[in-house]
VOGU-3710 file (C-alpha; in Angstrom, 3 decimals, decimal comma):
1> xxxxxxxxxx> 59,292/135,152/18,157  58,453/135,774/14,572  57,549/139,492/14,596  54,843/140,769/11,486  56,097/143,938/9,986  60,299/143,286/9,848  62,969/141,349/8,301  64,065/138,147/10,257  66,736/136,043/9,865  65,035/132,486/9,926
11> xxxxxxxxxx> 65,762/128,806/10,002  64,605/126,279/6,812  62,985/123,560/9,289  60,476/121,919/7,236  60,373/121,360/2,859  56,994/120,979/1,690  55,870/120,847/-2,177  54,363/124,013/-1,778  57,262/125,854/0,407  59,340/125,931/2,968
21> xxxxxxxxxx> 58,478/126,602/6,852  60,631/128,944/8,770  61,175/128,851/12,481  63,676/130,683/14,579  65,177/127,364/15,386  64,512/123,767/14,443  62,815/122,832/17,499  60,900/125,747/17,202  56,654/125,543/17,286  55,835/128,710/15,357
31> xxxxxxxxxx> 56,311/128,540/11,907  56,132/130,683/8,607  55,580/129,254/5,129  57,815/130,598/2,832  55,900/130,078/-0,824  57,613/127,615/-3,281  58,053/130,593/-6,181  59,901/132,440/-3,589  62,533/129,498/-2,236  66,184/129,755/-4,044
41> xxxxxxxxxx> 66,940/126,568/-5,411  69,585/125,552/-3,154  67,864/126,695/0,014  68,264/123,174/2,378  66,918/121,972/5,622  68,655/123,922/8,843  69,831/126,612/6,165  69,729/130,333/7,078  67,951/133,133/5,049  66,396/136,311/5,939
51> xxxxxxxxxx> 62,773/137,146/4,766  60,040/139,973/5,894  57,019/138,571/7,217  53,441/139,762/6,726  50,088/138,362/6,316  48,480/137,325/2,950  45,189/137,672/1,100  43,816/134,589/3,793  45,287/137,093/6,840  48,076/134,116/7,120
61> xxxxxxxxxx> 51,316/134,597/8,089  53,837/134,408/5,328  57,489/134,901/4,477  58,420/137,085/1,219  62,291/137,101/0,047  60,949/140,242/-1,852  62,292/143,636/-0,337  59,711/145,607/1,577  59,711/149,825/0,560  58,969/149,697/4,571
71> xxxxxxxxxx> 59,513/148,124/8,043  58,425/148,884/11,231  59,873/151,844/12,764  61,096/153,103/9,744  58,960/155,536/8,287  59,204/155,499/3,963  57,192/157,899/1,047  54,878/155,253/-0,675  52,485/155,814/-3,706  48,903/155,484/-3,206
81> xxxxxxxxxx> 47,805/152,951/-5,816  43,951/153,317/-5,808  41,203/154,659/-2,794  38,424/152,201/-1,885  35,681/152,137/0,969  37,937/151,413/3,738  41,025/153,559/2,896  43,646/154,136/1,029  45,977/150,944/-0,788  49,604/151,792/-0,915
91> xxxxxxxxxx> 52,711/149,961/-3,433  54,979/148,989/-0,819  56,690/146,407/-2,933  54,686/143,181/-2,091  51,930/141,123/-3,746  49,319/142,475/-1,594  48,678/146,228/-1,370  49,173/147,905/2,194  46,224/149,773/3,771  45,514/153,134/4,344
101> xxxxxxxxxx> 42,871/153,471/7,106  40,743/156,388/6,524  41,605/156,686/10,459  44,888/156,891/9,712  45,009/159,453/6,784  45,767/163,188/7,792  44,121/165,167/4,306  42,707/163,541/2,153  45,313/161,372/-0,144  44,928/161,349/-4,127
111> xxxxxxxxxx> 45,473/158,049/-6,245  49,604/158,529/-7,796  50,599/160,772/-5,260  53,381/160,068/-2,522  53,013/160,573/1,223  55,238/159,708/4,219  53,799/157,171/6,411  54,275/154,744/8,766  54,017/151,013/9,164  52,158/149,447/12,587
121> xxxxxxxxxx> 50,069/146,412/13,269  46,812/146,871/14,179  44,374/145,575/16,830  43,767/142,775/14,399  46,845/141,886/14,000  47,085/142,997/10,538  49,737/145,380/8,967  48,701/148,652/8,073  49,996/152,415/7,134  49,477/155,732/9,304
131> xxxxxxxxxx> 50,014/159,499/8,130  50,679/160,191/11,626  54,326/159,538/11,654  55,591/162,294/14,228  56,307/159,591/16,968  58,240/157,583/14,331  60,431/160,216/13,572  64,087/161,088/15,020  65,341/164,121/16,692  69,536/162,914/16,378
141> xxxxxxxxxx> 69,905/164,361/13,061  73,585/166,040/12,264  71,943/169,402/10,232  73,451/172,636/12,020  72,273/176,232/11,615  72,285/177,288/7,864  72,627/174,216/6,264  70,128/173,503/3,521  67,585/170,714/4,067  65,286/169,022/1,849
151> xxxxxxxxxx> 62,114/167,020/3,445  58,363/165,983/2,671  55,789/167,825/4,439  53,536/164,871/6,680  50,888/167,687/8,491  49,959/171,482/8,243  48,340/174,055/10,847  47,139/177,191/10,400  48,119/177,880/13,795  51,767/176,295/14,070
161> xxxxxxxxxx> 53,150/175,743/10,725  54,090/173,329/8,264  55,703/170,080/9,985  58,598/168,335/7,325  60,545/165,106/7,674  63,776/166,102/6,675  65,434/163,293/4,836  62,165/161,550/5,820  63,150/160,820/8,950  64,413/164,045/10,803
171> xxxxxxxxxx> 60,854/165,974/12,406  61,159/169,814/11,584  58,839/172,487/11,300  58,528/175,458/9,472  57,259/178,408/11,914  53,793/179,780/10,261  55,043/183,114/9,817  58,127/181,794/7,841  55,803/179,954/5,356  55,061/182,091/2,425
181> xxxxxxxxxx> 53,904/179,379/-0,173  51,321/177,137/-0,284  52,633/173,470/1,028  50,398/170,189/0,819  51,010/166,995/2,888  53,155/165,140/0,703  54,530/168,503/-0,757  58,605/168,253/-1,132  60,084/171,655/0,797  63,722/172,969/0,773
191> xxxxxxxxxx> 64,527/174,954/3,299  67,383/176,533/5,829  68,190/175,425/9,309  67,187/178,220/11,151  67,777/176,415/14,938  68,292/173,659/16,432  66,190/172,983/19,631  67,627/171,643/22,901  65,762/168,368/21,882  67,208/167,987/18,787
201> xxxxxxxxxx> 64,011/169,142/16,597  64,971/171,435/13,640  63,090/174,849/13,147  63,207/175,526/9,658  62,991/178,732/7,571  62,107/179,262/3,772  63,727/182,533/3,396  67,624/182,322/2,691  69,871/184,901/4,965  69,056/187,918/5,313
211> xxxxxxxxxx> 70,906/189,492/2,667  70,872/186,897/-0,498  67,254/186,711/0,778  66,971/190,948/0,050  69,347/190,511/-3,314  66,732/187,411/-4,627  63,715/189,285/-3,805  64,731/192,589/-5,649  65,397/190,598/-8,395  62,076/189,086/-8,345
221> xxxxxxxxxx> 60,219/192,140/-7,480  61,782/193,927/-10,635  60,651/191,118/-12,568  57,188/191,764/-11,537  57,184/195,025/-12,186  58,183/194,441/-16,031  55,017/191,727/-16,347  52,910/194,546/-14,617  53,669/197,382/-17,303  56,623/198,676/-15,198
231> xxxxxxxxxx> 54,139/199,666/-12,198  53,149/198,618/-8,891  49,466/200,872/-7,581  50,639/201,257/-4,099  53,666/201,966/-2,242  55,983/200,167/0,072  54,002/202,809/3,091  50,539/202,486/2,125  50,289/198,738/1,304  48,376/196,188/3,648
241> xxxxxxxxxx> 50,808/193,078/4,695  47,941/191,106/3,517  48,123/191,995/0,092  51,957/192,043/-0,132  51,482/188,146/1,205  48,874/187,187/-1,112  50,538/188,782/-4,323  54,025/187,933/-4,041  54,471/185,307/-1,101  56,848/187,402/1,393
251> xxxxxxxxxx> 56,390/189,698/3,913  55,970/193,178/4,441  59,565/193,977/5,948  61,083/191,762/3,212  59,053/193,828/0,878  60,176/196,979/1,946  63,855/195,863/2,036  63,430/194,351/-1,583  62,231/197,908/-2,781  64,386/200,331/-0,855
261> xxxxxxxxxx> 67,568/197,959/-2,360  65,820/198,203/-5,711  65,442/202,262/-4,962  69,076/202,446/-3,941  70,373/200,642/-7,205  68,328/203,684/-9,068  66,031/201,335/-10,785  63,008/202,167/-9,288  61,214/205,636/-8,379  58,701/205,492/-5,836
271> xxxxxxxx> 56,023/208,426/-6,071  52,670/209,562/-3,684  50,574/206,226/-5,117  52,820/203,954/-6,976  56,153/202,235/-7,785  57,682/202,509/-11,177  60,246/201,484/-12,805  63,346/204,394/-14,293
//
């Protein structure tokens, strides 16, 4: 069965002066051209050769000796190329763009910019892209606790989080109360392991441990202070977790432990209203 969407390994059954047609076997009924630019010179009848098969500008069939950026099944990060009236048109390597449905988009995507999708054939028959890659994505990846991952982010709630493919192709999410910067879909995130669920899904955290976390954020925390006159007009006490958040992306307690190991190292002084520096 010649399957739309993969790479095949196909039989030469039939030479034509515009191409060759591929079948699974000679006797075979269903056939693929494979264009004439595309056929290596030697390529005879009842030869082998592997091709990816998807349909043309005509919605044909056709065979393409050109490697695909994507297959089914495996999800890949793939530029958008331009936006039109139907979707979104993606490089994936071939002649003919891949499309975008605006269906299948999960923000809004921007022309040059990379996102994570997926490939699937619609009810047309036709190849096209999805955003909505979480069922594409595995759960048998090798990461344990504390190991530093890298991944694209594919979806963002409010509610839950920020959900990364780590490696493109392991599903993780980062908890919303561990997400203190602003992440896009199609944003790249580093993060640290911070579990490993029972099905195999990775919880991720943005903070490092606990105590290289407290070191790096007293260190950024006294640079603050020098680009803010050597001041801060609050306390660690009287200051909303809101506005800690909003002004330098952590929370409260990490605030807190930042300036009592900044208070500790005598480099701060902390009086009724403010912080200052010594």
């Amino acid at each position: 069965m010649l399957e739309l969407g993969k790479k095949q390994v196909l039989t030469v059954v039939k030479q034509v002066e515009f191409g060759v047609y591929l079948a699974e076997k000679m006797d075979s009924e269903e056939k693929v051209l494979l264009p004439r630019k595309q056929v290596p010179r030697d390529l005879e009848i009842s030869d082998s050769i592997e091709v990816f098969l998807y349909k043309d500008s005509d919605d044909r069939m056709i065979a393409t000796v050109r490697e695909p950026m994507i297959q089914i099944g495996k999800p890949a990060v793939l530029k958008v190329k331009e936006t039109g009236k139907i979707g979104a048109f993606l490089d994936w390597g071939l002649e003919k763009d891949l499309l975008l449905p605006f269906k299948e988009q999960s923000c809004e995507v921007v022309p040059g910019k990379e996102y994570l999708v997926a490939l699937y054939v619609d009810k047309s028959n036709r190849l096209c892209a999805t955003m909505k890659v979480y069922p594409y994505l595995r759960k048998d990846s090798a990461y344990m606790k504390d190991d530093m991952v890298t991944g694209i982010v594919y979806d963002v709630s409010k509610e839950y989080g920020v959900y990364v493919a780590v490696d493109n192709i392991y599903s993780a999410r980062i908890p919303a109360k561990e997400v203190f910067e602003k992440l896009s879909v199609g944003d790249m995130a580093t993060a640290r392991v911070s579990s490993v669920k029972e099905d195999g899904k990775l919880d991720l955290s943005m903070k490092k441990k606990a105590y290289m976390q407290m070191d790096e954020d007293a260190g950024f925390l006294l640079d603050e202070l020098m680009d803010r006159g050597g001041s801060f007009p609050f306390t660690d006490k009287n200051v909303s977790p809101e506005r800690i958040k909003e002004e330098f992306s952590m929370s409260k307690n990490a605030f807190k432990r930042a300036i009592g190991n900044l208070l500790k190292a005598g480099k701060i002084q902390i009086t009724d209203t403010e912080i200052k520096m010594k």
